[in-house]
Z-matrix of the N, CA and C atoms (Angstrom, degrees):
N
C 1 1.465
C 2 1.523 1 110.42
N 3 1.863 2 123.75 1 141.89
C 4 0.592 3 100.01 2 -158.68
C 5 1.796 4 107.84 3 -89.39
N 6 1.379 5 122.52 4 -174.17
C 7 1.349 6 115.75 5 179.24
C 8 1.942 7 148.94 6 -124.17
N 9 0.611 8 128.35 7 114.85
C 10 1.718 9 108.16 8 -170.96
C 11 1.498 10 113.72 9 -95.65
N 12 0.982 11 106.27 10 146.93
C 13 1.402 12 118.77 11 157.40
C 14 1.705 13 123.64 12 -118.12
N 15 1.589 14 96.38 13 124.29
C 16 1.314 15 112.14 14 175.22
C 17 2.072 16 113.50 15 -100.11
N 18 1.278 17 98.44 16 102.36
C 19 1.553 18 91.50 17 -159.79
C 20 1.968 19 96.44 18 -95.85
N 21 1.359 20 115.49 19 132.58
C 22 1.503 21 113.43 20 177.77
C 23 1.920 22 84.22 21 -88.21
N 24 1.229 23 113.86 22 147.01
C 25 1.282 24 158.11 23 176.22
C 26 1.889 25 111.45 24 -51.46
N 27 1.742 26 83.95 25 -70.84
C 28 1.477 27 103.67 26 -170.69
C 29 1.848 28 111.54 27 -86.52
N 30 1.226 29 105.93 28 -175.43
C 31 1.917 30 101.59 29 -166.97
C 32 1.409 31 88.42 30 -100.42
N 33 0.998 32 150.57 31 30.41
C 34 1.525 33 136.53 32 -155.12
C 35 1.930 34 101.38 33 -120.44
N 36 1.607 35 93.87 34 87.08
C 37 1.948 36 94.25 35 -165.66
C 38 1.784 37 103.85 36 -42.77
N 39 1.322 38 120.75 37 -49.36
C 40 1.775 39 128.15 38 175.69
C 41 1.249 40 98.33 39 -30.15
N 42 1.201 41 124.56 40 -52.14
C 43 1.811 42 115.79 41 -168.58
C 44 1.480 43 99.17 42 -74.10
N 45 1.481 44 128.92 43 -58.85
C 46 1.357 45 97.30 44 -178.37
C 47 1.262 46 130.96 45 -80.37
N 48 1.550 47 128.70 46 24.33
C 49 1.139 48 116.64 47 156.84
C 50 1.509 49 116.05 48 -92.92
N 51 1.337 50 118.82 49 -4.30
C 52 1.674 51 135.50 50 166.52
C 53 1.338 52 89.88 51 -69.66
N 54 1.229 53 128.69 52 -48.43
C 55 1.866 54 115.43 53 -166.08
C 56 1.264 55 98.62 54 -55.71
N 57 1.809 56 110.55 55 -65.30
C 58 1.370 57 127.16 56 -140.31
C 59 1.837 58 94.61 57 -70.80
N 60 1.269 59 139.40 58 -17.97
C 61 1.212 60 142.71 59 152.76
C 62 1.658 61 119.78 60 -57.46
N 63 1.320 62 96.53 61 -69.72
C 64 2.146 63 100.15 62 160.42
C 65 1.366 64 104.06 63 -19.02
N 66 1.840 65 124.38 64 -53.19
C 67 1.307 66 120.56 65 -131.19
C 68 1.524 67 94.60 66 -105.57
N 69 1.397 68 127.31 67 11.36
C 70 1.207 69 145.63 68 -168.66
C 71 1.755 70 101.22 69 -52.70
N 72 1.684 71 85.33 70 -100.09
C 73 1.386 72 87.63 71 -176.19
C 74 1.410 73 132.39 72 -33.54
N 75 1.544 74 121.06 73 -14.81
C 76 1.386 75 121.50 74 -175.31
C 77 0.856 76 117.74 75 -90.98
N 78 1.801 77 123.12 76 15.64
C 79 1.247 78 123.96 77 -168.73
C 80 1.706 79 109.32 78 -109.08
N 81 1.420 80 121.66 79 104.36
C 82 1.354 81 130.84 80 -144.12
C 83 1.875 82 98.83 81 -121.02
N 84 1.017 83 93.33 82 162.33
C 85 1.870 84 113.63 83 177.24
C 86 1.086 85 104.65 84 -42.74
N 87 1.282 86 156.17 85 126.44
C 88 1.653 87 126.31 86 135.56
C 89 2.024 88 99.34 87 101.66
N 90 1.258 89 94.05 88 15.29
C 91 1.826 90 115.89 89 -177.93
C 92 1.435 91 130.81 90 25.56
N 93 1.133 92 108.55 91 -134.55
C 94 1.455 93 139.65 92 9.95
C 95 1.369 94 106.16 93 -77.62
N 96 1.013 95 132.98 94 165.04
C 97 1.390 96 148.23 95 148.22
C 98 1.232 97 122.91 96 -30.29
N 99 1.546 98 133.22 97 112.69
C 100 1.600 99 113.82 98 -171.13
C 101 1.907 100 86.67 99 -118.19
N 102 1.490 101 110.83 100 134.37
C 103 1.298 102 127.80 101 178.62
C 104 1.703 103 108.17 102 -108.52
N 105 1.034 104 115.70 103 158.05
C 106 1.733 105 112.62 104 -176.45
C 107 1.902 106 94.91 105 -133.12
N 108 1.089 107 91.16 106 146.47
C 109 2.155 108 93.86 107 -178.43
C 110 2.035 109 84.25 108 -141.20
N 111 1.241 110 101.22 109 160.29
C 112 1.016 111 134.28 110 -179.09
C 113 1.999 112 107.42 111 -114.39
N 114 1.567 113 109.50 112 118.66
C 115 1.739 114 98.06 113 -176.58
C 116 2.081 115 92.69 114 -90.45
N 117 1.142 116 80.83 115 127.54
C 118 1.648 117 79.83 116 179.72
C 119 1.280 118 115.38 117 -73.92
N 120 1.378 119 118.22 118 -52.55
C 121 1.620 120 122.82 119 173.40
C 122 1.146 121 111.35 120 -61.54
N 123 1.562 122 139.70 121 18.09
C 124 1.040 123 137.14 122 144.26
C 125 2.105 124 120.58 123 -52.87
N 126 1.531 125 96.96 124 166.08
C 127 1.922 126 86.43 125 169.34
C 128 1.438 127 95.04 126 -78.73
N 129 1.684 128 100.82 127 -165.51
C 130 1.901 129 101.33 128 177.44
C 131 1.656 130 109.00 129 -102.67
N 132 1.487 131 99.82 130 23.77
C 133 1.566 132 104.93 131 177.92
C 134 1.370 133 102.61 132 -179.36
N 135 1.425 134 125.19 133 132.06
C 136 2.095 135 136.34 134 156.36
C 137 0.982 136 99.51 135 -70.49
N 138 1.105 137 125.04 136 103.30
C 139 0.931 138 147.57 137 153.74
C 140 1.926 139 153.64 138 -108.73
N 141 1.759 140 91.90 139 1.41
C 142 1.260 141 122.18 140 -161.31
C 143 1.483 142 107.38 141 -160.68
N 144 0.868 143 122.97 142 149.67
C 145 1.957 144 130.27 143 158.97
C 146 0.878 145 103.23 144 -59.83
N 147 1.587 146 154.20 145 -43.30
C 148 1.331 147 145.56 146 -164.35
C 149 1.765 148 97.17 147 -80.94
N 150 0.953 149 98.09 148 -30.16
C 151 1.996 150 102.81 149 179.74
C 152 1.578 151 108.80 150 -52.02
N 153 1.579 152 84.31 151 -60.19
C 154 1.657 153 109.25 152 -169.12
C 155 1.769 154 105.96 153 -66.36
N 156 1.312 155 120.93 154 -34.18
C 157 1.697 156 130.54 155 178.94
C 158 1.565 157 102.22 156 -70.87
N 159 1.209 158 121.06 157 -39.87
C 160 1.251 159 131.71 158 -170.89
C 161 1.755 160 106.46 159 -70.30
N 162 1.460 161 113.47 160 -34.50
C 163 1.667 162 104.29 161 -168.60
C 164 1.426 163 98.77 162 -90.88
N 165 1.460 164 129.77 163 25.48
C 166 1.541 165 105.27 164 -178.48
C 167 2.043 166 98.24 165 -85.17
N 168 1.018 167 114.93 166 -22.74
C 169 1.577 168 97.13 167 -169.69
C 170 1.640 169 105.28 168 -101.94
N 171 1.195 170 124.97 169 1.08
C 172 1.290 171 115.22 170 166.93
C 173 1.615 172 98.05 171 -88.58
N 174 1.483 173 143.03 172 -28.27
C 175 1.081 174 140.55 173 -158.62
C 176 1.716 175 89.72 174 -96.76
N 177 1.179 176 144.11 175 -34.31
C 178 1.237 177 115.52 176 169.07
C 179 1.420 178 129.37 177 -68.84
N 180 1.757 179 115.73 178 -23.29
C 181 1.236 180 131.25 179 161.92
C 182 1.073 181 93.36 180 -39.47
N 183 0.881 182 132.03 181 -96.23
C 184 1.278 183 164.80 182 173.45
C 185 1.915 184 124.98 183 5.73
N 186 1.481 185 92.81 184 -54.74
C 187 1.377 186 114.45 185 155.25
C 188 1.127 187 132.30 186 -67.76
N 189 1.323 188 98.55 187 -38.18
C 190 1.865 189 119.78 188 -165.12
C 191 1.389 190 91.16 189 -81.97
N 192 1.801 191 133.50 190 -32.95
C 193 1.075 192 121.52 191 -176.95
C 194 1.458 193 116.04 192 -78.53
N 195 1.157 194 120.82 193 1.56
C 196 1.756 195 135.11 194 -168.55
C 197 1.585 196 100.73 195 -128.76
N 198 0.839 197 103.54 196 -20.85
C 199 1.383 198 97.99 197 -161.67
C 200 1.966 199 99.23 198 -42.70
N 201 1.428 200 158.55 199 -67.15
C 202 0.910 201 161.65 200 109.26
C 203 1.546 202 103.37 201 46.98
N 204 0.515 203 135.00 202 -80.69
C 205 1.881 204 151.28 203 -143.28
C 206 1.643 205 99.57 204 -93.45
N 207 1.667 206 124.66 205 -7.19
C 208 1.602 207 107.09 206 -153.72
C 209 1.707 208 80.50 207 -146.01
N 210 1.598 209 106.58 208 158.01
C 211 1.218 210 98.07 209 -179.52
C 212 1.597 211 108.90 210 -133.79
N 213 1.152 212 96.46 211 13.97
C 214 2.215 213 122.50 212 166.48
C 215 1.292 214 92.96 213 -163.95
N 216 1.323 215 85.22 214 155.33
C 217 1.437 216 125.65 215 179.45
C 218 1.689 217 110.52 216 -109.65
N 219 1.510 218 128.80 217 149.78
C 220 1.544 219 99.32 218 164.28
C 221 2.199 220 69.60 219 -150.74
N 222 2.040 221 88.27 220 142.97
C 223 1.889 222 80.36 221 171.35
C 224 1.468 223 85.03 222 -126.35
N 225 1.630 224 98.63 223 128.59
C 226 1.392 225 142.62 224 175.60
C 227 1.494 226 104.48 225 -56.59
N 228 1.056 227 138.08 226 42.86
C 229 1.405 228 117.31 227 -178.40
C 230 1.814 229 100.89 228 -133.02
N 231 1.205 230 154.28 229 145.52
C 232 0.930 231 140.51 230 159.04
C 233 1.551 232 137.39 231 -58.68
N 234 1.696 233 102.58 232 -16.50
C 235 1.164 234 105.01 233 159.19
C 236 1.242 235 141.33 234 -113.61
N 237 1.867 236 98.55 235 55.00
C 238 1.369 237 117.32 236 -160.52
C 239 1.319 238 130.62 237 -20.92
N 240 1.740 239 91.81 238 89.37
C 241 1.529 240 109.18 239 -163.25
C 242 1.684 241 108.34 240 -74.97
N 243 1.402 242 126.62 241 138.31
C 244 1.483 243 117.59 242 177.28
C 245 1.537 244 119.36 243 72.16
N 246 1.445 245 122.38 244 6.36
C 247 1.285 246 129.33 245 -178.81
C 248 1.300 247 112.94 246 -64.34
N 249 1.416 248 133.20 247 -37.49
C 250 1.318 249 130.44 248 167.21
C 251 1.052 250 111.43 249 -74.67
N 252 1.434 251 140.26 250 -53.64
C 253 1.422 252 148.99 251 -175.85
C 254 1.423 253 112.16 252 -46.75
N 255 1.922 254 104.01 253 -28.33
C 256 1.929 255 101.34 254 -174.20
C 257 1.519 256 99.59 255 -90.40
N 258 1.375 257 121.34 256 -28.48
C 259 1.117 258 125.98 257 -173.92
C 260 1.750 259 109.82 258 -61.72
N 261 1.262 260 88.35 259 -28.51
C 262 1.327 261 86.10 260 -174.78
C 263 1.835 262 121.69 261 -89.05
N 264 1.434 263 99.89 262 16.47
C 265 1.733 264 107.98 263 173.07
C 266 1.677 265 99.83 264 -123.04
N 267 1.340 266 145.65 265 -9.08
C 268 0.967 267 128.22 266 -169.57
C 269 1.625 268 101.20 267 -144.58
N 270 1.239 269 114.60 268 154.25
C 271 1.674 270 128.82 269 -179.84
C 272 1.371 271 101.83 270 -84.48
N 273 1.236 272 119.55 271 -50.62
C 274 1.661 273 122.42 272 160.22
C 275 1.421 274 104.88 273 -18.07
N 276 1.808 275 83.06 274 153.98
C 277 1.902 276 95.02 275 -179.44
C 278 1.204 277 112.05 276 -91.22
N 279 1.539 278 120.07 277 118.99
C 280 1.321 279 117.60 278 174.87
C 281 1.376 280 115.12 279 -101.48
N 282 1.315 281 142.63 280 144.69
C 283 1.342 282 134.34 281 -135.44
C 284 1.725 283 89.55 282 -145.85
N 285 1.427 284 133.38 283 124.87
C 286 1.548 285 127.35 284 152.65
C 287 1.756 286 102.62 285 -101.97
N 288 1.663 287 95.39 286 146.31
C 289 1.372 288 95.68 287 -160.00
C 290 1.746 289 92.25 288 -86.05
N 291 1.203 290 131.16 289 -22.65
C 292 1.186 291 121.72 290 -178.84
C 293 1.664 292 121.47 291 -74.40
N 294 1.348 293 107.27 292 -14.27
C 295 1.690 294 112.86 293 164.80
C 296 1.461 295 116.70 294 -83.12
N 297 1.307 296 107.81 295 -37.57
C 298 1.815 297 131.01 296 162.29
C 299 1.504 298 105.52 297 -33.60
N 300 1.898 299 109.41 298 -67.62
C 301 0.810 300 112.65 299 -137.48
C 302 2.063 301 104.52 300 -76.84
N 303 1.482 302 89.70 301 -26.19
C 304 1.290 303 99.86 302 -168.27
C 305 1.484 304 125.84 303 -76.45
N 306 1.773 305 100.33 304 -30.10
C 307 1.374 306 128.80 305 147.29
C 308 1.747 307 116.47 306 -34.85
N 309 0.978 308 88.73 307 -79.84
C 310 1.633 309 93.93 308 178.39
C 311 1.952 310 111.63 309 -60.76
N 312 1.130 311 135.76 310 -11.76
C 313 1.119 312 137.09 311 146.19
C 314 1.429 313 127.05 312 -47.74
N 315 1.067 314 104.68 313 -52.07
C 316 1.334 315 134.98 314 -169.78
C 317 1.637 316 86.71 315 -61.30
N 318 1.250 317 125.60 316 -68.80
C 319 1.457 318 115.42 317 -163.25
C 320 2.276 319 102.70 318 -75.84
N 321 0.776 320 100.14 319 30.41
C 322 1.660 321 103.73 320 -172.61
C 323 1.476 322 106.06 321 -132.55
N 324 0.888 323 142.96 322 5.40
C 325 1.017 324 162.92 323 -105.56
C 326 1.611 325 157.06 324 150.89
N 327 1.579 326 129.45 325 117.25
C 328 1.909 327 94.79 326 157.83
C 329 0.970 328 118.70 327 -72.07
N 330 1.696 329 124.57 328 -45.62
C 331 1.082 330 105.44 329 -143.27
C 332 1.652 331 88.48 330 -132.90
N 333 1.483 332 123.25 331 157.27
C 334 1.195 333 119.54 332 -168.68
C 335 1.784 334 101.78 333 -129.03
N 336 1.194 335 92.54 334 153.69
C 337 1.990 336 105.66 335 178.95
C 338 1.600 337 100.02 336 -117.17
N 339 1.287 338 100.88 337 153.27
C 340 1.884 339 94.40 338 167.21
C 341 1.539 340 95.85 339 -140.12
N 342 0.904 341 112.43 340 148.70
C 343 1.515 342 148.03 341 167.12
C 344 1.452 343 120.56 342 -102.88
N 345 1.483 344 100.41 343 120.08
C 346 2.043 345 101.72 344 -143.22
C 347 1.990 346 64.72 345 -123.38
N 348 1.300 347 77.18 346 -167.00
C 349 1.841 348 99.29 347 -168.39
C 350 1.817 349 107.14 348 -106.40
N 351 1.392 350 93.28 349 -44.99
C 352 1.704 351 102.56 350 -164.67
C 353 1.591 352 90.82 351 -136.45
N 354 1.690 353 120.62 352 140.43
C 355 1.434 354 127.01 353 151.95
C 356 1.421 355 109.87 354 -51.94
N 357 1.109 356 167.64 355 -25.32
C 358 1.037 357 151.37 356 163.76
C 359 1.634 358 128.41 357 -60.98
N 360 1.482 359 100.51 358 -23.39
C 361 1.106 360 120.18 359 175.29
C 362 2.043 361 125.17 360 -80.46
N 363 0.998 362 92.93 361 -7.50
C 364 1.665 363 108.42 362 173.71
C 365 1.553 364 108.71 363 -101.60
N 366 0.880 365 157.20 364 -17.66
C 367 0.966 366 153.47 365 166.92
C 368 1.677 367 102.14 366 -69.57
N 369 1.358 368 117.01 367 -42.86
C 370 1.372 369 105.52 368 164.73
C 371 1.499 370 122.20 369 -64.57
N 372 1.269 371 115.54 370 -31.61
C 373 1.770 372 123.45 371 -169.84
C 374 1.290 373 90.72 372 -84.48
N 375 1.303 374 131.57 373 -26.00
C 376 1.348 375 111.78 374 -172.98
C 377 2.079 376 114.95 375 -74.04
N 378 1.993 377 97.75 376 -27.94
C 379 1.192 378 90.80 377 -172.45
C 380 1.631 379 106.59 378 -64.06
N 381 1.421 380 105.07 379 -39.51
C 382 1.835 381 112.90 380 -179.00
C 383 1.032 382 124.19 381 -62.39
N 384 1.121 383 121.36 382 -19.81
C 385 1.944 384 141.56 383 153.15
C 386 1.302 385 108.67 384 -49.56
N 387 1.135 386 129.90 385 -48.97
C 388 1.497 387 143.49 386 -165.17
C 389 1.555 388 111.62 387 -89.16
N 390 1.519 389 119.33 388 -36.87
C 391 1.470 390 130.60 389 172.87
C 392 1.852 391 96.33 390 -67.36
N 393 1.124 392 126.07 391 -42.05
C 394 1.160 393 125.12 392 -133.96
C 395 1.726 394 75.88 393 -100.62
N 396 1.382 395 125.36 394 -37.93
C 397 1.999 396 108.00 395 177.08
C 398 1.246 397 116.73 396 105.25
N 399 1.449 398 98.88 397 17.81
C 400 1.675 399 108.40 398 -169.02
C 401 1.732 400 113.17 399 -122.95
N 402 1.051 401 124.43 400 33.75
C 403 1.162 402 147.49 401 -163.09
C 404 1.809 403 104.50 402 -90.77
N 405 1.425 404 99.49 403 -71.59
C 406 1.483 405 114.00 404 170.16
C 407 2.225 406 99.94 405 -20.89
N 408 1.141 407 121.17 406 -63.94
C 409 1.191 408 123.29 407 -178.28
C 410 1.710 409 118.60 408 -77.94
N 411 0.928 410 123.79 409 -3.06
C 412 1.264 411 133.49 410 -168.11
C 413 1.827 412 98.26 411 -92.32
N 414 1.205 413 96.64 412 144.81
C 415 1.684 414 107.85 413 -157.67
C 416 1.915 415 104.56 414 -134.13
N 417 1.115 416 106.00 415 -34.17
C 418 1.838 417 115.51 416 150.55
C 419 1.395 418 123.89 417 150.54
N 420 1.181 419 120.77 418 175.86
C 421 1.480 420 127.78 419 -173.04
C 422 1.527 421 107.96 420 -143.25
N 423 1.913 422 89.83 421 125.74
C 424 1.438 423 110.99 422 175.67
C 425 1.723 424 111.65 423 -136.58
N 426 1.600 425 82.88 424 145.64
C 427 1.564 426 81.38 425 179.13
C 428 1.629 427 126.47 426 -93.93
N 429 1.071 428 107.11 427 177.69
C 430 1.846 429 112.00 428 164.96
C 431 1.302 430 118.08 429 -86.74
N 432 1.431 431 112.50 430 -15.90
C 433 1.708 432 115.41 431 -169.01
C 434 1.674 433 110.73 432 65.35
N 435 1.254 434 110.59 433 48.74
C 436 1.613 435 93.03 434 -178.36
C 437 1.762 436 98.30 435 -148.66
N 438 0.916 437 114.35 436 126.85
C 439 1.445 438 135.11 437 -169.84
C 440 1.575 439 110.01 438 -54.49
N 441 1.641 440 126.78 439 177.80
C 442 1.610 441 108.15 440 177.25
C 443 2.013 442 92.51 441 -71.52
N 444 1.644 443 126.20 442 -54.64
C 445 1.115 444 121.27 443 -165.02
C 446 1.354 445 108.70 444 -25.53
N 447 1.751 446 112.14 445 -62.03
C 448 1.585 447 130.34 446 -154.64
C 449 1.754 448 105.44 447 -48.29
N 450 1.378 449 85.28 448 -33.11
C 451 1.783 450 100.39 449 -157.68
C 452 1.831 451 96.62 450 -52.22
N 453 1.228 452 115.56 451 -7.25
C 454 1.807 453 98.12 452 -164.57
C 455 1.708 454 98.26 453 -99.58
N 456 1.509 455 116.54 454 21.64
C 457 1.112 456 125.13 455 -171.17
C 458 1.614 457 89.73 456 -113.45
N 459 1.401 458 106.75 457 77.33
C 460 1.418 459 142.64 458 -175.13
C 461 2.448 460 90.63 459 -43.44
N 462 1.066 461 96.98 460 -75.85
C 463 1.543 462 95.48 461 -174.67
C 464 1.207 463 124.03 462 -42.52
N 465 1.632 464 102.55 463 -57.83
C 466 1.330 465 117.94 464 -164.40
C 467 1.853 466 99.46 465 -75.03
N 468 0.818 467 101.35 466 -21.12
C 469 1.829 468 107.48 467 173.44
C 470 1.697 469 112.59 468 -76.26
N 471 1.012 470 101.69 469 -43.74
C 472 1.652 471 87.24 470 -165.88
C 473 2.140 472 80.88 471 -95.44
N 474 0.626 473 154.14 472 -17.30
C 475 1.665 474 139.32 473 168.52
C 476 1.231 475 106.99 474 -64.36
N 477 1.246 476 125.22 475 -38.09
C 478 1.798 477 134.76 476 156.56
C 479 2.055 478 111.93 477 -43.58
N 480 1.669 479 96.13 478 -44.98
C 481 1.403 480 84.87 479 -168.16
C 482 1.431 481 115.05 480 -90.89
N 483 1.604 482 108.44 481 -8.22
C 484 1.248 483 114.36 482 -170.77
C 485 1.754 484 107.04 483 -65.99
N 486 1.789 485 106.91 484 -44.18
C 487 1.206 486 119.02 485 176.57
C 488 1.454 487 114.45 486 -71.23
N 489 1.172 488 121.74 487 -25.39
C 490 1.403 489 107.51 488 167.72
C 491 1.820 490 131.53 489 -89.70
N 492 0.977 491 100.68 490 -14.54
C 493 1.503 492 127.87 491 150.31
C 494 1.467 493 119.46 492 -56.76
N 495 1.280 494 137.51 493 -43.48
C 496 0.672 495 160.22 494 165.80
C 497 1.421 496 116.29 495 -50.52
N 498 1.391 497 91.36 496 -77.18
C 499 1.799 498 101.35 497 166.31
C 500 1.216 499 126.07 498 -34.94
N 501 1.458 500 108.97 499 -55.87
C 502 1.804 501 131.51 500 -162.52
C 503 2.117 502 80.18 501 -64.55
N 504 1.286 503 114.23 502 -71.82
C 505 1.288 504 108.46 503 -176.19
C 506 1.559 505 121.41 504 -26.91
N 507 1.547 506 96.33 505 -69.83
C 508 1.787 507 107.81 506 -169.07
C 509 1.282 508 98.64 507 -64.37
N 510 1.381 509 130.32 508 -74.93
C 511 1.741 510 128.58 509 -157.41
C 512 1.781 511 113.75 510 -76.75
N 513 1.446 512 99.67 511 -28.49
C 514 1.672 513 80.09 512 158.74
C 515 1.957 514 119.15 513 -134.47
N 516 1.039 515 98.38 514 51.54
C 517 1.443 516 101.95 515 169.07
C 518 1.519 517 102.50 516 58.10
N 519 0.991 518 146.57 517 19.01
C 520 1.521 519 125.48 518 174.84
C 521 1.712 520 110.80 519 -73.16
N 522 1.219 521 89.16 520 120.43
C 523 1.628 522 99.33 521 157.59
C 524 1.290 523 156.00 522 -94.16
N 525 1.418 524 89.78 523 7.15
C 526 1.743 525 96.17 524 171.10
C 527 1.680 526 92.29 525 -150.99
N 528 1.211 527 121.48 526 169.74
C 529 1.667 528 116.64 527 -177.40
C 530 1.526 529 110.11 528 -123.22
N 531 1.295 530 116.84 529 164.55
C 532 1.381 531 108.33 530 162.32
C 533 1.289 532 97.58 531 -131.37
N 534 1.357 533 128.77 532 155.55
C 535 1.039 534 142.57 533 -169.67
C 536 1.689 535 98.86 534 -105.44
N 537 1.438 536 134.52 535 119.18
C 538 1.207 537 139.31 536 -158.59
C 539 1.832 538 115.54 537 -119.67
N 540 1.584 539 94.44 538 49.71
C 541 1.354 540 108.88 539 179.38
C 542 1.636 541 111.02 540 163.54
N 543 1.366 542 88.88 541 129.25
C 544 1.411 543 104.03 542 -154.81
C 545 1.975 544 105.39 543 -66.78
N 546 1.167 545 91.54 544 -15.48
C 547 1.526 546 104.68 545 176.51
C 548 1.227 547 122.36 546 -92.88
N 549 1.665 548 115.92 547 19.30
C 550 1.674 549 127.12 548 169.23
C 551 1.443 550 92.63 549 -98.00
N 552 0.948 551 138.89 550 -11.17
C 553 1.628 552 127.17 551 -158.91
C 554 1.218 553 141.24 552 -47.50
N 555 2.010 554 99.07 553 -34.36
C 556 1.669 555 105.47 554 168.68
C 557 0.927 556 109.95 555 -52.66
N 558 1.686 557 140.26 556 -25.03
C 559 1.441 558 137.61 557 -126.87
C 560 1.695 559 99.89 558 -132.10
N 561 1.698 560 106.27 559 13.17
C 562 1.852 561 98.56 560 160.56
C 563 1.480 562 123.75 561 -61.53
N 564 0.875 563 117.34 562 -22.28
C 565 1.734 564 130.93 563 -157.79
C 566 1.451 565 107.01 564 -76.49
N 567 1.850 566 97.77 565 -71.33
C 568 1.526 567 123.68 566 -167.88
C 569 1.145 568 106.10 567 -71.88
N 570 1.608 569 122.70 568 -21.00
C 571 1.661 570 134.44 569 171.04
C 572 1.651 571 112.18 570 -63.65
N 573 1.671 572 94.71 571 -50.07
C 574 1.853 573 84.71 572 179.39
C 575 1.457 574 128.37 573 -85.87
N 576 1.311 575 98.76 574 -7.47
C 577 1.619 576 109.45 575 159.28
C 578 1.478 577 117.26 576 -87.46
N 579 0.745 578 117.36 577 9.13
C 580 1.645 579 110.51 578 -178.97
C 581 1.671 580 91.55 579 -122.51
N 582 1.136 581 138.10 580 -15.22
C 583 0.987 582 130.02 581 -157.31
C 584 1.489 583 97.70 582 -119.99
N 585 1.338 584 122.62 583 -61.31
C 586 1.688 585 127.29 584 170.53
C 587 1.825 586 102.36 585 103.96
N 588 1.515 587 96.17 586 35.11
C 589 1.301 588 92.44 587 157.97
C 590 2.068 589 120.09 588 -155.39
N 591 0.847 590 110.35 589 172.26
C 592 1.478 591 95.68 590 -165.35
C 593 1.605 592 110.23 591 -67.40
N 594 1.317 593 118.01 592 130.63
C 595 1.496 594 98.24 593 171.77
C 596 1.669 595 96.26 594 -120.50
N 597 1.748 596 94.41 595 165.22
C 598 1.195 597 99.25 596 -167.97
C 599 1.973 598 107.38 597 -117.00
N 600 1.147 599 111.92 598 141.43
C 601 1.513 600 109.62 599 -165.47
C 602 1.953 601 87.24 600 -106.88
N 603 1.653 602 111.37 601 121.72
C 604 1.202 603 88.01 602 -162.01
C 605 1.721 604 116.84 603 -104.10
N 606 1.266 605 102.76 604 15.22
C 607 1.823 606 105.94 605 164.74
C 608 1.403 607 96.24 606 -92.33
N 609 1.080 608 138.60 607 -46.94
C 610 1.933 609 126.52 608 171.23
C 611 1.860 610 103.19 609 -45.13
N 612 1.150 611 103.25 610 -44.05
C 613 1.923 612 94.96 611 179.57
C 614 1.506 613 125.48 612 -72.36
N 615 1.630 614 91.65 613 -33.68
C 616 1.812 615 100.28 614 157.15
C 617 1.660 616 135.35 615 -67.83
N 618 1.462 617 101.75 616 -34.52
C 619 1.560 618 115.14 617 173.06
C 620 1.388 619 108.80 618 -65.21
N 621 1.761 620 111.23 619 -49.10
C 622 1.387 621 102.60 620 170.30
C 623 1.040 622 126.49 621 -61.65
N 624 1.416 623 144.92 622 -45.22
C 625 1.176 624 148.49 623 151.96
C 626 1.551 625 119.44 624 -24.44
N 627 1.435 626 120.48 625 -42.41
C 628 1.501 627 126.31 626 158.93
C 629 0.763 628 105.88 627 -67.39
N 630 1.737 629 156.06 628 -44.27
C 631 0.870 630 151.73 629 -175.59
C 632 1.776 631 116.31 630 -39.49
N 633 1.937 632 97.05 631 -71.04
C 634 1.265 633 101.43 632 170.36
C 635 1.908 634 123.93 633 -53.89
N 636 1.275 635 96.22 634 -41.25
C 637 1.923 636 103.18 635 171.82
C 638 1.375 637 115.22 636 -42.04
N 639 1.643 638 119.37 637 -37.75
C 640 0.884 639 120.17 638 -151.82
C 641 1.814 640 106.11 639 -108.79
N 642 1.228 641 126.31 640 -19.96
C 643 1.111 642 133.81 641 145.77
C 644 1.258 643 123.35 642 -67.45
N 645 1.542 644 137.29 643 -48.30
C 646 1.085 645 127.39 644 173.55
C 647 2.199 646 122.69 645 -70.23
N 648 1.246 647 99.74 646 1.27
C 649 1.397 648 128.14 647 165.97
C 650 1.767 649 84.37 648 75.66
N 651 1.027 650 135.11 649 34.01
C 652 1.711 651 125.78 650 177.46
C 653 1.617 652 103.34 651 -68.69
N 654 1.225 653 112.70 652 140.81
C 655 1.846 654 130.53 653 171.48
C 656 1.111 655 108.28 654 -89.82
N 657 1.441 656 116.46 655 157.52
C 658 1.484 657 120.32 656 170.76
C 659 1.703 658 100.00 657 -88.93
N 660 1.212 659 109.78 658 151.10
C 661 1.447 660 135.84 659 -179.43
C 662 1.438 661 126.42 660 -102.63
């Protein structure tokens, strides 16, 4: 059967069992198989550009050491760290969930909001927003203020996202959301019901996306 791998970024095992839950429902009869790995020599949170500059050569290790056994790749991090750099050792589909995620917005939607973790952290998504050409539709990005640790503070996290969700909706028109950390994920559901608009969980939009790659037998380019 064939296989995916959803690899979390950072060393923090809690986050990838938040992925490997995200990646639940997509796990169907007749597959492929979606697997989740943890990069250990990762930090215990992305939190910085130097974080994100820093994981491109443990994440090709990384690949290059799997590459064999998996037939997509997807890296769990929102600031799909090393996504060009892996692409560029394997024909396999390598998938960043933050191009995924925004992609699949895009068709849910005009205009999209994201919900980042920390203000420091948008100023980076904003430059990859802008590489990526998707700006024109983009309507804004606010955070929760809460670190990857904070994030397992299940209440106080999603009452954070409800209000910032909220915001992105009322004060700047966003109509569909993205969720801007792979470690909001329990909270797609109770987010678009509380909020009344579609949100998007964006390693579920990347897995699916492998999904189809990987059935329709497409190569990376």
């Amino acid at each position: 059967m064939a296989a995916i791998l959803v690899i979390n970024p950072n060393s923090t095992e809690s986050m990838t069992r938040v992925i490997d839950e995200a990646c639940e429902p997509l796990r169907i009869a007749g597959g492929p198989s979606i697997e989740t790995a943890t990069l250990k020599e990762g930090p215990p949170g992305i939190e910085t550009q130097q974080h994100v500059d820093g994981l491109i050569s443990p994440l090709l290790a990384f690949v290059r050491k799997n590459e064999a056994r998996y037939d997509a790749f997807v890296i769990a991090c929102y600031s799909d760290p090393g996504l060009h750099s892996v692409r560029e050792v394997t024909k396999k589909p390598v998938l960043g969930i933050a191009e995924c995620g925004i992609l699949t917005a895009l068709t849910l939607g005009q205009r999209y909001g994201v919900i980042a973790i920390l203000q420091q952290s948008i100023a980076r998504h904003l430059r990859y927003m802008g590489a990526l050409g998707v700006m024109d539709r983009f309507a804004a990005e606010l955070p929760v203020g809460l670190g990857i640790a904070e994030l397992a503070d299940e209440k106080r996290t999603f009452a954070r996202m409800v209000e910032v969700g909220k915001a992105l909706r009322g004060e700047h028109a966003a109509d569909v959301i993205v969720m801007g950390c792979a470690g909001m994920a329990r909270h797609r559901k109770p987010l678009q019901d509380a909020i009344g608009a579609p949100v998007v969980e964006p390693t579920q939009a990347a897995v699916a996306m492998a999904i189809g790659r990987v059935r329709l037998a497409w190569e990376n380019r």
